[in-house]
DSSP file (Angstrom, degrees, kcal/mol; ACC not computed):
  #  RESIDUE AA STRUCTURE BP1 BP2  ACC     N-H-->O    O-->H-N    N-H-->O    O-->H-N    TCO  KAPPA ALPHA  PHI   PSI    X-CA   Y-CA   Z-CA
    1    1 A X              0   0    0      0, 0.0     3,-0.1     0, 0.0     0, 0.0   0.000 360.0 360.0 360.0  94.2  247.4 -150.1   31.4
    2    2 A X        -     0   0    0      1,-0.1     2,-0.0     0, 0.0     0, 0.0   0.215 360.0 -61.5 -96.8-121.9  244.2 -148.3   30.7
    3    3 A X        -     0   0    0      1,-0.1     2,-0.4     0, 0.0    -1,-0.1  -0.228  69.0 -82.8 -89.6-167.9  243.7 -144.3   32.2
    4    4 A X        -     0   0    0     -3,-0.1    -1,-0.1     2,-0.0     2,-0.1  -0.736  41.7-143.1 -97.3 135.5  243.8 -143.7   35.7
    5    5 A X    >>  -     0   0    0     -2,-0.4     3,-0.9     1,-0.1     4,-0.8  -0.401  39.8 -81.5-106.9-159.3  240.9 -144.1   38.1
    6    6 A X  H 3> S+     0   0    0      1,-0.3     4,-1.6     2,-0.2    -1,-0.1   0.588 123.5  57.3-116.3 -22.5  239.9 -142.3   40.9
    7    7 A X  H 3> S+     0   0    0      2,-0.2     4,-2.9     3,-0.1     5,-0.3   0.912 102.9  50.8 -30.0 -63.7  242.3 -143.9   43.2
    8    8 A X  H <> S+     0   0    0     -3,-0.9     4,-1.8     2,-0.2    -2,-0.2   0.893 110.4  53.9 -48.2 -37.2  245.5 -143.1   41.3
    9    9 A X  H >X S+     0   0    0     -4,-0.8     3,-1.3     1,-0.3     4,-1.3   0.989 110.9  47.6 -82.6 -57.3  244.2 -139.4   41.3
   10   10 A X  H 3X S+     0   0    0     -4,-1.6     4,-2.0     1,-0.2    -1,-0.3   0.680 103.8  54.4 -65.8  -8.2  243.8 -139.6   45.0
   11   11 A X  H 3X S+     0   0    0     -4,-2.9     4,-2.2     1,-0.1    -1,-0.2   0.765 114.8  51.7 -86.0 -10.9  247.2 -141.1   46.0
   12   12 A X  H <X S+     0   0    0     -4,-1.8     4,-0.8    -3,-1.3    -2,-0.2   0.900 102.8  49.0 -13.3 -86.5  248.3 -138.3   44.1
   13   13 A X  H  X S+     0   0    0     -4,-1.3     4,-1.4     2,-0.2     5,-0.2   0.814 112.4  50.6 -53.8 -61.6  246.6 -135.9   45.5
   14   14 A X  H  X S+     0   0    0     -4,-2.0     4,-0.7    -5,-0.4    -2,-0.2   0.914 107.9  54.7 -57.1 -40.6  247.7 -137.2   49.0
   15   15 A X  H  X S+     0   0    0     -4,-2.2     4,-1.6     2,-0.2     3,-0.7   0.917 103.6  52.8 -74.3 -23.1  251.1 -137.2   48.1
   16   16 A X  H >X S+     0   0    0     -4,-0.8     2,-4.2     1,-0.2     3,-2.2   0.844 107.6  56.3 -48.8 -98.8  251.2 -133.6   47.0
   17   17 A X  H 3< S+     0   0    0     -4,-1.4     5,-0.4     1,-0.3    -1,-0.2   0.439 109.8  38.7 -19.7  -7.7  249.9 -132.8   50.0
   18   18 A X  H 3< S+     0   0    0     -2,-4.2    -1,-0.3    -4,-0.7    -2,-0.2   0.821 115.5  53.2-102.3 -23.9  252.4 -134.3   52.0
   19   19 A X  H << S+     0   0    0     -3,-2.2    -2,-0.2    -4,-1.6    -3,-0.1   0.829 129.1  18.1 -82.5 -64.7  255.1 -133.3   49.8
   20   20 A X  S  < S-     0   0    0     -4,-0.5     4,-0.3    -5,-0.1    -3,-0.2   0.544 105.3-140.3-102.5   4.4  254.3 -129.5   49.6
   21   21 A X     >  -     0   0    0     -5,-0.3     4,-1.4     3,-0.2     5,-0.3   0.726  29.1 -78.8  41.0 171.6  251.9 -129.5   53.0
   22   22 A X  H  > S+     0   0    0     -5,-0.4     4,-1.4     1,-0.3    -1,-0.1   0.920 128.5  56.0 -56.0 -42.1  248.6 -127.6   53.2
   23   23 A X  H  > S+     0   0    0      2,-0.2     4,-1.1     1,-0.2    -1,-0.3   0.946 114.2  41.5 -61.9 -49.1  249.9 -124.3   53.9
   24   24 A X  H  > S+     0   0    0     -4,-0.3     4,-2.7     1,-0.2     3,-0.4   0.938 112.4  51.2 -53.7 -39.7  252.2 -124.4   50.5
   25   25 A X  H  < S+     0   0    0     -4,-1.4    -1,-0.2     1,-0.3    -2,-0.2   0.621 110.0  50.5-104.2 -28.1  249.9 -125.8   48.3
   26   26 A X  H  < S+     0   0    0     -4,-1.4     4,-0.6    -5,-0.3    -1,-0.3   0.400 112.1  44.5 -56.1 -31.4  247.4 -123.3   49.4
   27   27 A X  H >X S+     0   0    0     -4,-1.1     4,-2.8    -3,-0.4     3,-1.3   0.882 111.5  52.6 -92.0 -69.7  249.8 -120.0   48.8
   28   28 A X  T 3< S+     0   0    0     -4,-2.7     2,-0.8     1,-0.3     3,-0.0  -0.689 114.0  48.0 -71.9 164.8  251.1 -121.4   45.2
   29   29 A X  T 3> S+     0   0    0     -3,-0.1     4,-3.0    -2,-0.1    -1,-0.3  -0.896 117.0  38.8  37.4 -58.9  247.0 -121.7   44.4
   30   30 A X  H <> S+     0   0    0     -3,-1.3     4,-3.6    -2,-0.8     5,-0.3   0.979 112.2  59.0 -78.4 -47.0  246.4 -118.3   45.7
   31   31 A X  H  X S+     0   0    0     -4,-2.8     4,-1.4     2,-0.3    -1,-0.2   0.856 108.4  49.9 -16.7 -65.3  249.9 -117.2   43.9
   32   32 A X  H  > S+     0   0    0     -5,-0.3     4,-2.7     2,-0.2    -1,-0.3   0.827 109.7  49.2 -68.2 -31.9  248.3 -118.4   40.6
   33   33 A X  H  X S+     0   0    0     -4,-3.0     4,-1.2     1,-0.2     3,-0.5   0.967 108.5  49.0 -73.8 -42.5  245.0 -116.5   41.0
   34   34 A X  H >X S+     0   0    0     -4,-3.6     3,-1.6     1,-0.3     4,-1.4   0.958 111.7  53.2 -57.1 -39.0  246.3 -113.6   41.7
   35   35 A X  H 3X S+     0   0    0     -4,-1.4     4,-1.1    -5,-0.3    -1,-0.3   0.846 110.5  45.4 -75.2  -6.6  248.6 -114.2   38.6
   36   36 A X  H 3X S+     0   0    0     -4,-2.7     4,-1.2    -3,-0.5    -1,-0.3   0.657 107.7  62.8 -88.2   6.4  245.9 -114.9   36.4
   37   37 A X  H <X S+     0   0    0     -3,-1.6     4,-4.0    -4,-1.2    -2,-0.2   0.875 107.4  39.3 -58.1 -83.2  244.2 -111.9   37.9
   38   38 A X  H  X S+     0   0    0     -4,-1.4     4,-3.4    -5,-0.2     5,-0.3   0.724 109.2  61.5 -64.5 -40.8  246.8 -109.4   36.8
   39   39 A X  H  X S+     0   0    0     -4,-1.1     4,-2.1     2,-0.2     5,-0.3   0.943 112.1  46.1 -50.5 -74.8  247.2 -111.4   32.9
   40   40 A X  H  X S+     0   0    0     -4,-1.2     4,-2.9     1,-0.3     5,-0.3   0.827 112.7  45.0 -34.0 -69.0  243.5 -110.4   32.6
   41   41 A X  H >X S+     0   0    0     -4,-4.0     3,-2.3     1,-0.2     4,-1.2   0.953 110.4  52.6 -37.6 -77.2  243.8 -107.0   33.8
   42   42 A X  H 3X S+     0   0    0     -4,-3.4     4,-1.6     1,-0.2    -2,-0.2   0.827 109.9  60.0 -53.3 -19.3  246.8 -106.3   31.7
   43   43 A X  H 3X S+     0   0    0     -4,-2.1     4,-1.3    -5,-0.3    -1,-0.2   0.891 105.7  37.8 -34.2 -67.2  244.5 -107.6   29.0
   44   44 A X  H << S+     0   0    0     -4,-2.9    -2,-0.2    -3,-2.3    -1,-0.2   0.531 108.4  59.1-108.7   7.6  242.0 -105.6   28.9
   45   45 A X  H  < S+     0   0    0     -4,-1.2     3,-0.4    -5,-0.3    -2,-0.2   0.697 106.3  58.2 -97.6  -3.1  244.0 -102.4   29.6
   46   46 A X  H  < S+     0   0    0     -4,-1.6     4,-0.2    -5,-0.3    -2,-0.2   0.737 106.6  45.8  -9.8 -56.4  245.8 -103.6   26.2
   47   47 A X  S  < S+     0   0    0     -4,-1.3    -1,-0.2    -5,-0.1    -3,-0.1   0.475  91.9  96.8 -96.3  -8.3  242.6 -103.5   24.4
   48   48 A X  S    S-     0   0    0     -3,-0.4     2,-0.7     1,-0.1    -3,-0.0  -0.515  88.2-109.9 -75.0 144.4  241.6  -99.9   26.0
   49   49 A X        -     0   0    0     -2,-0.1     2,-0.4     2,-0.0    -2,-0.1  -0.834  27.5-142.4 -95.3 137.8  242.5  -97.4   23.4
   50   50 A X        -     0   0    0     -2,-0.7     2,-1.4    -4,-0.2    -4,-0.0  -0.582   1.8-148.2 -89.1 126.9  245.5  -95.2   24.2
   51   51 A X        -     0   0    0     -2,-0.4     2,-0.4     3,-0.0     3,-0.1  -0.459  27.7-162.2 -86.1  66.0  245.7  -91.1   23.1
   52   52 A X        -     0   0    0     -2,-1.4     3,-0.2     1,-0.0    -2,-0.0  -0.496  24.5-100.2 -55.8 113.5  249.1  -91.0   22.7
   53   53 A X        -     0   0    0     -2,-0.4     2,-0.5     1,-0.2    -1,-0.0   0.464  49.8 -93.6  -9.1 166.1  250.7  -87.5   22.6
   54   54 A X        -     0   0    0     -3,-0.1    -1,-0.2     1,-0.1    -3,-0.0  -0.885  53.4 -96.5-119.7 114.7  251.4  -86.3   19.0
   55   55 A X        -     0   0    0     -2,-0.5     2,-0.3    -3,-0.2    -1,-0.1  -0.218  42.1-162.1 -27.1 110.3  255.5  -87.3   18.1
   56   56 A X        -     0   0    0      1,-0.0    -1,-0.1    -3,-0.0     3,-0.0  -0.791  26.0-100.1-114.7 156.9  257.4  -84.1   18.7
   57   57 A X        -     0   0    0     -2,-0.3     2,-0.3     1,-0.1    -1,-0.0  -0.485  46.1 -90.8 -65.3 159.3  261.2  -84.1   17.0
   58   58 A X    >>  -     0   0    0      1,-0.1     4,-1.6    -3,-0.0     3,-0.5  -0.631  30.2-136.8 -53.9 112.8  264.0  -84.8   19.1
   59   59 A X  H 3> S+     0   0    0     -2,-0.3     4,-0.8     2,-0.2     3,-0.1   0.743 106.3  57.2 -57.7 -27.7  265.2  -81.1   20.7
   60   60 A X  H 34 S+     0   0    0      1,-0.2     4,-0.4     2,-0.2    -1,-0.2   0.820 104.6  57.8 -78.3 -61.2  269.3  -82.4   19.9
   61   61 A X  H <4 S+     0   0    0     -3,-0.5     3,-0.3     2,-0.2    -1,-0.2   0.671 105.2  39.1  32.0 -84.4  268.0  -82.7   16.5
   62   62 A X  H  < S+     0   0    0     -4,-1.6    -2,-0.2     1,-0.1    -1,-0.2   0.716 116.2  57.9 -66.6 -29.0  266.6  -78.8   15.8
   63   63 A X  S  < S+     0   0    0     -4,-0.8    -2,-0.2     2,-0.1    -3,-0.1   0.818  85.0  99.0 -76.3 -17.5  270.1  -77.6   17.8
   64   64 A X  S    S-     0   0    0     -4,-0.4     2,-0.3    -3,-0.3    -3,-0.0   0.128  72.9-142.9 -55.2-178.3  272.1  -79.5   15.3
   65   65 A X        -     0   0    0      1,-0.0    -1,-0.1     0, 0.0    -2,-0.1  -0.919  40.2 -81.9-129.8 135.8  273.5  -77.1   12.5
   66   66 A X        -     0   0    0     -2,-0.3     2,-0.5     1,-0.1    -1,-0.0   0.398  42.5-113.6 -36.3 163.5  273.6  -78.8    8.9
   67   67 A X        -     0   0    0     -3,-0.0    -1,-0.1     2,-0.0     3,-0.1  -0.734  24.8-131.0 -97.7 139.2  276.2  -80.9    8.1
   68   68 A X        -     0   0    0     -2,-0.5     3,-0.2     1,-0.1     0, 0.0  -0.405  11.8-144.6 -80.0 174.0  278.7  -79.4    5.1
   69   69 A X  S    S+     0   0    0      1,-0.6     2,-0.5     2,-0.0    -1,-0.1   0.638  87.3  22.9-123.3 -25.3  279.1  -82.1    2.9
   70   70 A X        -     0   0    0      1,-0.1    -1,-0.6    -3,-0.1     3,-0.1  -0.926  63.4-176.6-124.8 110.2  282.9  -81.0    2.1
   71   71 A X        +     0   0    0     -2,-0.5     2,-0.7    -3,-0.2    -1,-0.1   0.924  69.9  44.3 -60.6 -74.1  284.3  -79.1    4.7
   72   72 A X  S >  S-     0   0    0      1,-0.1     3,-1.6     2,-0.0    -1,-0.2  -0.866  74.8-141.7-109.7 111.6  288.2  -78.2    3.1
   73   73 A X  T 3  S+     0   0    0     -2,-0.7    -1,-0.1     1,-0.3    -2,-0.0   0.315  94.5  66.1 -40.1 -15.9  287.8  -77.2   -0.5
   74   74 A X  T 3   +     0   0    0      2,-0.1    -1,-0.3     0, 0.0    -2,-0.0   0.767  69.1 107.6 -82.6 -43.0  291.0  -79.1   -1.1
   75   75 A X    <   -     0   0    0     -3,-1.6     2,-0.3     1,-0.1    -5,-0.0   0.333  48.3-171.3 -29.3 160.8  290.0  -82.4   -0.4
   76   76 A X        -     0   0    0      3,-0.0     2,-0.1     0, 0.0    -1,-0.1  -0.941  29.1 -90.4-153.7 157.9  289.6  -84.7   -3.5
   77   77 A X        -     0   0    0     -2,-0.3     2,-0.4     1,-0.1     0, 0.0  -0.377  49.5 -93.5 -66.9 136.3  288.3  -88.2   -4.0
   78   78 A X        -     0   0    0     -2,-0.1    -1,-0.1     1,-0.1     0, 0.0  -0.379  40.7-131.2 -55.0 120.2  290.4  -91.1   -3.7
   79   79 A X        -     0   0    0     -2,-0.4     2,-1.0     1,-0.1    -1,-0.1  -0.303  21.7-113.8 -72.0 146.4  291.9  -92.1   -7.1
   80   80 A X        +     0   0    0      1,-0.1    -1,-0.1     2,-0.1    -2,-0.0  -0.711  33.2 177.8 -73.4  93.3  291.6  -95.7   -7.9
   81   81 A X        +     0   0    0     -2,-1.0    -1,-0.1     2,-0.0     3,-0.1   0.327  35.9 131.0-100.5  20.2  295.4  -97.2   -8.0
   82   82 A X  S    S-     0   0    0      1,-0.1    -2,-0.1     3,-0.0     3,-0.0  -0.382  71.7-104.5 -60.6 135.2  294.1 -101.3   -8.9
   83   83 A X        -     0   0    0      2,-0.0    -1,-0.1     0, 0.0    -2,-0.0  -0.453  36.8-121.1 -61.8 142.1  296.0 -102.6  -11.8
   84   84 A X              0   0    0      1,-0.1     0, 0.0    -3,-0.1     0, 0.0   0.655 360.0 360.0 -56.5-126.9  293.6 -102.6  -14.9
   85   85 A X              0   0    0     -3,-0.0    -1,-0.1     0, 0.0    -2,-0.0  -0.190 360.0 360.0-170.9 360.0  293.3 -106.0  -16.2
């Protein structure tokens, strides 16, 4: 079984063509240029450099008002009640 010769490729061929018929096989062709079309493009507007607008703080952010870190003076930390060892 050595490669395929130029036969195989053309009952192939034929049988695509009967299988997906001239008008299909013709769309999904054009289907793929156009999508390698659009890869490219998005490609090389990738590689364009972008002037991205300077990070401004979140406004939610500046309205906040600091956080107290103990509210009611009362409060205490939980004591540790595990048996010693």
């Amino acid at each position: 079984m050595g490669g395929l010769s130029i036969w195989h490729w053309l009952v192939v061929g034929v049988l695509v063509l009967l299988l997906f018929g001239k008008g299909r096989f013709s769309d999904m062709m054009g289907d793929v240029a156009k999508g390698i079309k659009s890869f490219k493009k998005g490609m090389s507007e990738e590689d364009e450099p972008a002037h991205p607008a300077p990070p401004q703080p979140a406004p939610r952010l500046q309205q906040q008002q600091p956080v107290d870190p103990n509210p009611d003076p009362k409060l205490q930390p939980m004591q540790d009640d595990r048996p010693h060892s």
